[in-house]
N, C-alpha and C positions, 0 to 999 in steps of 0.2 A: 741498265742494271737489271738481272734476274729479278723476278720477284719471286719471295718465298713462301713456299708452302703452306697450310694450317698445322700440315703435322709436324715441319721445321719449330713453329714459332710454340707449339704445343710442348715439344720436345727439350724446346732452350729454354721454357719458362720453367718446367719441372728442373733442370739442372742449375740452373742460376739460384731459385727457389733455396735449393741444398747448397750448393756452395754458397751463398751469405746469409745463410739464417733468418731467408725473408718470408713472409705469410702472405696471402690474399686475403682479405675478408672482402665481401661482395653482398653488394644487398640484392632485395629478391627485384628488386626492377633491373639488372642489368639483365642482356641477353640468358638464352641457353646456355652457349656456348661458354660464357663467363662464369654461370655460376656452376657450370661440370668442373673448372679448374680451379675453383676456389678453395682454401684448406676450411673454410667455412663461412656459413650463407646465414644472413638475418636480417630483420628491418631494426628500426635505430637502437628499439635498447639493446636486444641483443648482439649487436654491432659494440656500440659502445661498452658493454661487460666484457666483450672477448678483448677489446682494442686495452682495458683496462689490465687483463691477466693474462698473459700469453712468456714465452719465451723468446720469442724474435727477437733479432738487433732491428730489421726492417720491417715494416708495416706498410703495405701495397695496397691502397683503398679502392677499390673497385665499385667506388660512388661516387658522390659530389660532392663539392667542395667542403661543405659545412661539417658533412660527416668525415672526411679527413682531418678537418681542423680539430674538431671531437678528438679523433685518435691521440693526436700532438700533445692536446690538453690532458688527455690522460696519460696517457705514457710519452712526458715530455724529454725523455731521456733517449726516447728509439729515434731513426727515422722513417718518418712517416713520407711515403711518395704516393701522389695523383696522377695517373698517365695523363691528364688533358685537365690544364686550369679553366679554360669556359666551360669545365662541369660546373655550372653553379645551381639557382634553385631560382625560380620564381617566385615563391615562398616566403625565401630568406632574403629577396632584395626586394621585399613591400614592405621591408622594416627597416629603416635607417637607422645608422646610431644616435645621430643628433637627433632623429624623430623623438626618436622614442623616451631619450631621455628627459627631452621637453613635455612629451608626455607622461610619463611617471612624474614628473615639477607640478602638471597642471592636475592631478591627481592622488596628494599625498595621504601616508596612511595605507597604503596600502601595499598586501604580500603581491610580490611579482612572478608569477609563471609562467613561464617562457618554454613551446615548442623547441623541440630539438632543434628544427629545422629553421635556425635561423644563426646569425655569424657569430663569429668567437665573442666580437665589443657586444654583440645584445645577452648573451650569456653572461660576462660579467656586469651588467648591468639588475640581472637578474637574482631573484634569492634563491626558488629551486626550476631546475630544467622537467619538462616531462616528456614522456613519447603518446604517440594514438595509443601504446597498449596499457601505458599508464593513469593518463591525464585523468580522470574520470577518481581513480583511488588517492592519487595523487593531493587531488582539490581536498576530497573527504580527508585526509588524513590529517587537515589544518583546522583549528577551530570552529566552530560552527560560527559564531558572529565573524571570523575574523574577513577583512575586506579585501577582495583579489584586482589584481591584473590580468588577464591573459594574451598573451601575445605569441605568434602573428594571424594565428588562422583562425576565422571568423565564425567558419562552416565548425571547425573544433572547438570552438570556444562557447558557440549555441549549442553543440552538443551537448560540453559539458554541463552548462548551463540549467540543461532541459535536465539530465542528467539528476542534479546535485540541490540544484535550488539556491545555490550562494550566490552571495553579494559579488556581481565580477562586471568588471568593464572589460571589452575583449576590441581587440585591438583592430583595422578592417585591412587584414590581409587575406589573399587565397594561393591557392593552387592551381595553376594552367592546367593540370591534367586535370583534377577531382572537380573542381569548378565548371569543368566543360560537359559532363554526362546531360545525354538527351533523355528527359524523363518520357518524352514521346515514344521516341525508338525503346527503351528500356518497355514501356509498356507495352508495344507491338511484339517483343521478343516474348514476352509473356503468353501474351496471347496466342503465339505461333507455339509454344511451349511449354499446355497450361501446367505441365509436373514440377518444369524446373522450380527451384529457389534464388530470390536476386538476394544476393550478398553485397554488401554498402562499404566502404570505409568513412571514418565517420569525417573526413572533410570534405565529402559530398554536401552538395547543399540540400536545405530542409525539404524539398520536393519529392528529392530521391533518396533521400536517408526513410521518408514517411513510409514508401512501396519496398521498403526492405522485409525481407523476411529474417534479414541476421544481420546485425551491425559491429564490425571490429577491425582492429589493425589486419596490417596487413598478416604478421605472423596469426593470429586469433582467424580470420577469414579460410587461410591453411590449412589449420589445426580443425574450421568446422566442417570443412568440406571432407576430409578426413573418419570423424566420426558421424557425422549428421547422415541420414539414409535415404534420401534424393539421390537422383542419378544423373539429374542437369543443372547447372548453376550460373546465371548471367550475371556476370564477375565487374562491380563496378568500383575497379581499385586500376592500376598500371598493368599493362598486361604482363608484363614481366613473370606474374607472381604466377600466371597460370603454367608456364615452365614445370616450376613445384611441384603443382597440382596434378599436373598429370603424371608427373615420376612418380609421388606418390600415392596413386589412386588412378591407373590408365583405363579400368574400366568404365569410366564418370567422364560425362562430358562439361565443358565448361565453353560458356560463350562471351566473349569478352562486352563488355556493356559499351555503344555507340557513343562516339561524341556527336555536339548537334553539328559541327561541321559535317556534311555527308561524306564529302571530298576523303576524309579519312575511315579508314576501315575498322580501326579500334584506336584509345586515349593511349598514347607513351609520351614518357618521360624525353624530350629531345634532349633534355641536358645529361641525363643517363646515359643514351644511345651514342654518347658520343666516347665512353671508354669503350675501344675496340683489343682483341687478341694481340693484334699486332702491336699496340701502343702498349700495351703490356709489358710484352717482352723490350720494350727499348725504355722504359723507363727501369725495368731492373736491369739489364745490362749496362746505363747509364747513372742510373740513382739519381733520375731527376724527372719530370720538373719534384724536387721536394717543397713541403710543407712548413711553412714556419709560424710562429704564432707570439707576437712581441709579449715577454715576458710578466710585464704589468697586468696585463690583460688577461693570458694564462692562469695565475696565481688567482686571479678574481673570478674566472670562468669558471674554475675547477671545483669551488665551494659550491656553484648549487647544482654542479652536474654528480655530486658526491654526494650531496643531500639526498637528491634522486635516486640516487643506486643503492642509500644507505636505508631510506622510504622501502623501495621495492624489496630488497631483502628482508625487508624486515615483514613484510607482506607476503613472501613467497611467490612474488609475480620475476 
């Protein structure tokens, strides 16, 4: 069989798109090329607010799994499709369901905050959800005595921690990618480049969060490189994000921060890299693999992902 083009598959995605009413959303860790086709690009909250309001009958996640499941839960009336169900997270499988609800038992009394990045059953488990761009206002916007959870990520949850000064027991999950920066190499880039600024996201661990000169999500990281007046920046998030950065701002150079394996060149997302163009188009030509999200669960997901969105507006984040 022929194999087809980029600009075939570019061509049938924009026309399928139009004839059923489908969208892309795409977070800023997929390729380039993903997020030039996307009808819009964000990290989780903004993913999650668009997947909340939009007009579509289809919802094409151009992420992983957690963050399609998200969509479902919120717009559980669309369908939501995943080109590739081993998109999943590392992240979101250092939380079990059964873990964790035994951990909440072994822990009572306490508000439960739960990272986006983790599955539909640890969201209903949860009272409100947060993102990296959140968490930090999120905690504050709860009682000062009152006693937290935070779950999965450990590196976020000392951030907050450091952050905020609340009472939080934080749960010991990480990230493959943010977990892996070499604060060695990070400092050698330094070195080699005393102008640049090293940018953090904050589930970096404490080592490398310390040598930051700017610490935030991924959208926030974006947004500083954007106004901030540096002209080099070693970017210790997914490289994904630097795509962005350089559409907008090509005069600025950005140097992706080393993981300590040498063997790789820069930290990505493998579970990301796995939606491609081509699976694109064959999931909307097909309308599958879709997205389903057992109903019990949904209904209990949805209240502290609503909290969240209902916190942030009302925050103006």
């Amino acid at each position: 069989m022929k194999k087809q083009s980029t600009e075939f598959f570019l061509s049938e995605i924009k026309r399928l798109k139009a004839e059923k009413n489908a969208i892309i959303l795409a977070h800023y860790y997929q390729t380039g090329d993903i997020q030039d086709i996307a009808d819009f690009i964000g990290d989780s909250l903004a993913l999650s607010q668009k997947a909340a309001s939009n007009s579509a009958d289809i919802i094409l996640f151009a992420g992983v799994k957690f963050m399609a499941e998200t969509a479902k839960i919120l717009a559980p009336e669309k369908k939501v499709l995943l080109p590739d169900m081993n998109a999943g997270c590392s992240l979101a499988d250092s939380c079990k369901a059964v873990d964790f609800e035994l951990f909440i038992k072994n822990n009572p009394g306490r508000t439960v905050v739960s990272y986006v990045n983790t599955t539909a059953e640890i969201k209903a488990l949860s009272d409100i959800i947060c993102t990296s761009s959140n968490a930090v206002q999120i905690v504050e916007s709860l009682p000062a005595k009152e006693k937290i959870i935070f779950a999965p990520d450990r590196n976020l949850g000392n951030y907050v921690l450091n952050k905020t000064g609340r009472d939080i027991i934080i749960w010991n999950g990480t990230c493959h990618v943010h977990e892996e920066f070499s604060l060695e190499a990070i400092l050698k880039l330094k070195r080699e480049n005393p102008d640049s600024k090293i940018i953090v996201h904050p589930e970096c661990e404490l080592p490398v969060r310390m040598v930051a000169d700017y610490i935030g999500s991924t959208s926030a990281l974006l947004s500083y490189t954007g106004k901030d007046s540096a002209k080099c920046y070693i970017v210790a998030t997914e490289v994904g994000i630097i795509h962005q950065m350089i559409k907008e701002n090509p005069h600025k150079t950005y140097i992706p921060a080393p993981p300590r394996d040498s063997t790789c060149a820069c930290s990505e997302c493998s579970y990301m890299k796995l939606i491609t163009i081509e699976k694109i188009y064959y999931t909307l030509l097909n309308e599958e693999p879709e997205i389903f999200v057992d109903k019990s669960i949904l209904l209990k997901a949805q209240k502290p992902i609503r909290r969240m969105m209902e916190i942030s507006e009302k925050l103006g984040l």
